[in-house]
C-alpha positions as CSV (number, residue, x, y, z in Angstrom):
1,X,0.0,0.0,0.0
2,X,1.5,3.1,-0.9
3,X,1.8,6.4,1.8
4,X,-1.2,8.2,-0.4
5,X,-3.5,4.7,-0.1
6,X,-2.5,4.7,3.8
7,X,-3.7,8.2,4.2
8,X,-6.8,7.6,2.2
9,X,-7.7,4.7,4.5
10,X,-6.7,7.0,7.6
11,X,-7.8,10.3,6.5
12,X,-10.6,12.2,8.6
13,X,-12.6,14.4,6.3
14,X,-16.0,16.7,6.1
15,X,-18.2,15.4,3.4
16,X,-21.3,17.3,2.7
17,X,-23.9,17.0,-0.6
18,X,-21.8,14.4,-2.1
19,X,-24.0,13.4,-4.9
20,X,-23.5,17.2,-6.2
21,X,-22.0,18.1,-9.8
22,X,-19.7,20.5,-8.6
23,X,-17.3,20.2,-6.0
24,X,-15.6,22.6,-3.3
25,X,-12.4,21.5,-1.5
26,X,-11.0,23.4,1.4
27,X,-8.1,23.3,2.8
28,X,-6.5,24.4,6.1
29,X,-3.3,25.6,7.4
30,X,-0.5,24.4,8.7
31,X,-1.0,23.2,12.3
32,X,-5.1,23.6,12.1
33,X,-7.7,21.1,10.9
34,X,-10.9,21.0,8.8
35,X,-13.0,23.5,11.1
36,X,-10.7,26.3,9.7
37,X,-11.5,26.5,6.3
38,X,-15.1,25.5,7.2
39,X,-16.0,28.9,8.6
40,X,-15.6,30.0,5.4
41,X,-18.7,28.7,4.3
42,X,-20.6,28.3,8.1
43,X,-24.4,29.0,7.3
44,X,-23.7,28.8,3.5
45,X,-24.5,26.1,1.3
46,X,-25.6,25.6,-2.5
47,X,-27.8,22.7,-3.9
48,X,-25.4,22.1,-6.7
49,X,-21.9,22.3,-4.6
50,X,-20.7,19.2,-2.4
51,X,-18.2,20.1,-0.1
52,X,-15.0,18.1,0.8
53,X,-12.7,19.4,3.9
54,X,-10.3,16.9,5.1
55,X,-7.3,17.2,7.7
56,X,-4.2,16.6,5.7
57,X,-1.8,14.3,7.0
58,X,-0.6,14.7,10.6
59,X,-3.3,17.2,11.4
60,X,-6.1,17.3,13.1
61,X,-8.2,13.7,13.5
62,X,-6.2,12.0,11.0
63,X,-3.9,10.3,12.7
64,X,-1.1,9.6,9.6
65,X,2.6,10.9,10.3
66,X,4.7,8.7,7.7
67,X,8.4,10.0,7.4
68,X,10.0,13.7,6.2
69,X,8.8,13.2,2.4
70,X,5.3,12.7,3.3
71,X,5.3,16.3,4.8
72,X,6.8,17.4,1.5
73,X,3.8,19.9,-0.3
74,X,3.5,17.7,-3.6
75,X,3.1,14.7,-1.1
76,X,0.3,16.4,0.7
77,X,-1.5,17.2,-2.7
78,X,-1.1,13.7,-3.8
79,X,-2.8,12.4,-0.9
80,X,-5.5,14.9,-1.3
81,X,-6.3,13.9,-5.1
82,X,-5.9,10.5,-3.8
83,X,-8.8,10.6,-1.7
84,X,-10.6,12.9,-3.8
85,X,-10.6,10.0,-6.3
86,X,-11.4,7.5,-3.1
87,X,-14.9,9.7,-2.4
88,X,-15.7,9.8,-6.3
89,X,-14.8,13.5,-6.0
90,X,-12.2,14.2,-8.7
91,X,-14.0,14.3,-12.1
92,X,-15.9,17.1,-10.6
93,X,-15.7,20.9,-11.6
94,X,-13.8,21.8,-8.5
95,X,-13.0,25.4,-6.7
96,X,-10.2,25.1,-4.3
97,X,-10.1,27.5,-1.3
98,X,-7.2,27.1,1.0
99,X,-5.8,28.7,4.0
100,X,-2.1,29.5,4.7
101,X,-0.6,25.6,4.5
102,X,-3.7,24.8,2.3
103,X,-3.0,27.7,-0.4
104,X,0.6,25.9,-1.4
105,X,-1.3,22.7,-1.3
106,X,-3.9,23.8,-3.3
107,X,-1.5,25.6,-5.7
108,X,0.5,22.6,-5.9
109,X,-2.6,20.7,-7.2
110,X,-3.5,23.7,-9.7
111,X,0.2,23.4,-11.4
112,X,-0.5,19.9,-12.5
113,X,-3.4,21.8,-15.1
114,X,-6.6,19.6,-13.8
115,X,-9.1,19.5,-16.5
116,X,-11.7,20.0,-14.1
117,X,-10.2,23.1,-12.2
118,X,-12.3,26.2,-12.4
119,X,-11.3,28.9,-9.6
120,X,-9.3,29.2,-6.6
121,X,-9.7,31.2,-3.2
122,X,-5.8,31.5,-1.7
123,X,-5.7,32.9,1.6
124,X,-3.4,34.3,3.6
125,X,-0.5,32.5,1.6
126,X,2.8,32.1,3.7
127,X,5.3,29.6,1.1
128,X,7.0,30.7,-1.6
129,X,9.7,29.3,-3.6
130,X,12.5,30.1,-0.8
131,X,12.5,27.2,1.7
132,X,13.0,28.4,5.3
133,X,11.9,31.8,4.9
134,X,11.4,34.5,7.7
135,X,8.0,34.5,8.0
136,X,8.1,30.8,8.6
137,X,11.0,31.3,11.1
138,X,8.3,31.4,14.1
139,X,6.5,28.3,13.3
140,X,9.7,26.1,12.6
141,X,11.5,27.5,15.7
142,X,8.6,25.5,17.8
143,X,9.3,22.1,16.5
144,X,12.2,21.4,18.7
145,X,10.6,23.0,21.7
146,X,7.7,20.8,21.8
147,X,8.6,17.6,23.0
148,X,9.7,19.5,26.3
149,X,5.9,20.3,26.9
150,X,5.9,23.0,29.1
151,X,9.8,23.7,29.6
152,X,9.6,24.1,25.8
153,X,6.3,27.3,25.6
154,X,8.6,28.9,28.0
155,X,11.4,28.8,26.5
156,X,9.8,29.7,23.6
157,X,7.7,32.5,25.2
158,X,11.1,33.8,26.0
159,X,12.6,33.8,22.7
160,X,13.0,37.0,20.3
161,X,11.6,35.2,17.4
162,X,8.0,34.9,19.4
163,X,8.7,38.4,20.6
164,X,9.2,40.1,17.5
165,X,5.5,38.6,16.4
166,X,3.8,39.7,19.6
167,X,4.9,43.1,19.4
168,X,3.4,43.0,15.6
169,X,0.5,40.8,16.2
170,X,-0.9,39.5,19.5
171,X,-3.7,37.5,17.8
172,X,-0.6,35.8,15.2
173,X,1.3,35.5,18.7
174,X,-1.8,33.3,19.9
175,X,-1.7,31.4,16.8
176,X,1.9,30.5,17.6
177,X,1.4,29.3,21.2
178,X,-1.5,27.3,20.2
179,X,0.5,24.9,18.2
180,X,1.7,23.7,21.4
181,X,-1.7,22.4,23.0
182,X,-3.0,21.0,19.1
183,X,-3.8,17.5,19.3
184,X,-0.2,15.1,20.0
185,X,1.5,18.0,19.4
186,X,4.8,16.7,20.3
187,X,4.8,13.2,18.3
188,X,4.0,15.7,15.1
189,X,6.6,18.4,15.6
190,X,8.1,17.1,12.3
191,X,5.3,19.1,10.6
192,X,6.5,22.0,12.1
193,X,10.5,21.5,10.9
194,X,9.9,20.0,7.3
195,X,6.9,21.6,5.8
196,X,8.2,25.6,5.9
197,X,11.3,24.2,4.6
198,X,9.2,23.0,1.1
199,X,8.1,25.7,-1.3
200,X,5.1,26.2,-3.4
201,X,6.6,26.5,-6.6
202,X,9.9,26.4,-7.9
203,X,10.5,28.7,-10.6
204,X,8.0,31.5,-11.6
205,X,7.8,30.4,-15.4
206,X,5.6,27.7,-13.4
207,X,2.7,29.9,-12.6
208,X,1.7,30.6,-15.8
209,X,0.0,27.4,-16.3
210,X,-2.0,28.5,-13.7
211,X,-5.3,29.9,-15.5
212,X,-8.2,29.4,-13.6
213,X,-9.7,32.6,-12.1
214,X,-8.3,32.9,-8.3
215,X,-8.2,35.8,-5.8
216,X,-5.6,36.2,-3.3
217,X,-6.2,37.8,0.1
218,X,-4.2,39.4,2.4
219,X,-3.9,41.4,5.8
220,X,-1.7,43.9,7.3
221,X,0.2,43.2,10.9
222,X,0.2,39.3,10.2
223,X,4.7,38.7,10.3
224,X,3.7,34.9,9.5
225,X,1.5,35.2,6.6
226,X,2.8,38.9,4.7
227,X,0.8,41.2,3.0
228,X,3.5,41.4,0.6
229,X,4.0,37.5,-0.1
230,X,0.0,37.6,-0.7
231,X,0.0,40.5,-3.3
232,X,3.4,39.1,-5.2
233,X,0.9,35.6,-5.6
234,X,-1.0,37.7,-7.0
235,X,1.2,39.7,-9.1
236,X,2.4,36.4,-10.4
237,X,-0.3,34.4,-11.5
238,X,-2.2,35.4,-14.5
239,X,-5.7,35.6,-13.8
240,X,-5.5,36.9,-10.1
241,X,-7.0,39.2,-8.2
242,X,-5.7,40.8,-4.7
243,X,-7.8,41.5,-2.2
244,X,-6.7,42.9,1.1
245,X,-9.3,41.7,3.9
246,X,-8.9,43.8,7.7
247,X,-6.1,42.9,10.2
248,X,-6.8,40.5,12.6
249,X,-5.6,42.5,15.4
250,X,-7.7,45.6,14.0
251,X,-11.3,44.4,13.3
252,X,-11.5,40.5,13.8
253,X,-14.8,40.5,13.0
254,X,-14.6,42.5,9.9
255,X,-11.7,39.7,9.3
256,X,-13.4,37.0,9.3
257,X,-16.8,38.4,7.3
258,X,-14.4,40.3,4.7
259,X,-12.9,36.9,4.1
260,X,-16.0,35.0,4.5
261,X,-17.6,37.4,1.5
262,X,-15.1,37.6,-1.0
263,X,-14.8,34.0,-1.1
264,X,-18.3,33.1,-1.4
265,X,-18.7,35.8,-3.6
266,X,-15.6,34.4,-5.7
267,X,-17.2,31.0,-5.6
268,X,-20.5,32.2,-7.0
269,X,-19.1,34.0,-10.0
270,X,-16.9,31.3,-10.6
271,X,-20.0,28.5,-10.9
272,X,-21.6,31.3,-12.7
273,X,-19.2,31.7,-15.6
274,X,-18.6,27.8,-16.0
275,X,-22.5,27.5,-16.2
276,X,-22.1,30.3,-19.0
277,X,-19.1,28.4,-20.4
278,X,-21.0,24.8,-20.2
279,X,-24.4,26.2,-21.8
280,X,-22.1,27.6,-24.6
281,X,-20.4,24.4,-25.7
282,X,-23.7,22.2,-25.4
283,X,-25.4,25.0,-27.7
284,X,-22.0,24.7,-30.2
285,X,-22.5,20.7,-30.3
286,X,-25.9,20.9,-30.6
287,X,-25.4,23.5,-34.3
288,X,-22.6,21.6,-35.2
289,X,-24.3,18.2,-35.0
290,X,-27.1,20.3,-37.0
């Protein structure tokens, strides 16, 4: 059985309206599970849209750790299609929405060109094609610290790295300690020191291929996820549009609706146009075959 069939068999997952023709995959971040990206769409739902929102491997419920190249970003998007395919999900039009982790995921699916891909949400995006980078500093400093349980949050409360995001962002701060309570923390800590080290593309030629209509959102005062990083995805791919959402530490409400709206918003137009599209090609058969 190979690591992507293990994960299938393994993997805990949100399915909603399965017998839908379109499908909506959400992704979270690194660290989080399935709940994440499902607030994006609490008290929202479409007849025509199932929804699949699994935690990848090592996260949440799903209790999969595997070694270092299972952590790897074209490994975790593999085991996504992989259990896309398992749930009869993957000939589907599909819109991609993913969070932090679950945007280089996501964009690691979209560079493969699926036939069937027809918009992506990328939020908060924090990989790029430099492993290690700064903003991912924070979150990879933790991984030794937390087999020492609580020795290790102090230590790490102590440190500059963790200062330098408090003083920017108490609610990224938060974010940061959490990781330390998240379910069997310590036994996934690899998570923590492979993943920032991958990046979600390699050269920018690469990005091109990337067609389907996507927005890219982004906030000020968050040192993990930049503003910047989010509008140079943006800048990058060819049919993107930035959209900056409120800080966190500003408005959280304002947040977490901004986000919430643009991406259903995003969504909608989306199924809208490949309705358009679809009703266009039937009618072209049809005079064609006439």
């Amino acid at each position: 059985m190979s690591s992507h069939e293990d994960y299938v068999q393994r993997a805990s997952v949100e399915i909603r309206n399965p017998a839908a023709e379109q499908l909506l995959l959400l992704l979270h971040g690194l660290g989080g599970d399935r709940n994440q990206p499902l607030r994006l769409i609490e008290g929202w739902q479409r007849d025509d849209l199932a929804i699949v929102a699994p935690d990848l491997r090592a996260h949440g419920k799903t209790d999969q750790l595997g070694d270092a190249d299972n952590y790897q970003l074209d490994s975790m998007a593999n085991d996504v299609l992989a259990l896309l395919n398992h749930l009869q999900q993957l000939h589907k039009p599909t819109y991609i929405a993913g969070i932090s982790l679950g945007a280089a995921v996501a964009l690691r699916i979209a560079l493969r060109r699926p036939p069937n891909l027809r918009g992506l949400a990328f939020i908060r995006p924090a990989f790029s094609d430099i492993p290690y980078p700064t903003n991912l500093e924070p979150l990879a400093r933790i991984a030794p610290l937390l087999p020492l349980g609580a020795e290790g949050r102090s230590r790490y409360l102590q440190s500059d790295t963790y200062q330098a995001v408090a003083a920017a962002s108490p609610s990224g701060a938060a974010s940061l300690i959490d990781q330390f309570d998240k379910p069997a923390a310590a036994e996934r800590a690899d998570r923590l020191r492979v993943i920032p080290g991958d990046t979600a593309w390699t050269a920018t030629e690469e990005l091109q291929a990337v067609t389907a209509p996507t927005i890219v959102l982004g906030a000020d005062r968050d040192p993990v996820h930049p503003i910047a990083l989010a509008r140079r995805w943006a800048d990058l791919l060819p049919n993107a549009i930035f959209h900056q959402v409120p800080a966190r530490d500003e408005d959280p409400d304002g947040f977490e609706h901004e986000t919430q709206r643009l991406v259903r918003d995003h969504i909608v137009q989306t199924l809208q146009l490949d309705s358009v599209r679809r009703d266009y090609e039937i009618t072209g058969r049809k005079q064609r075959r006439a």
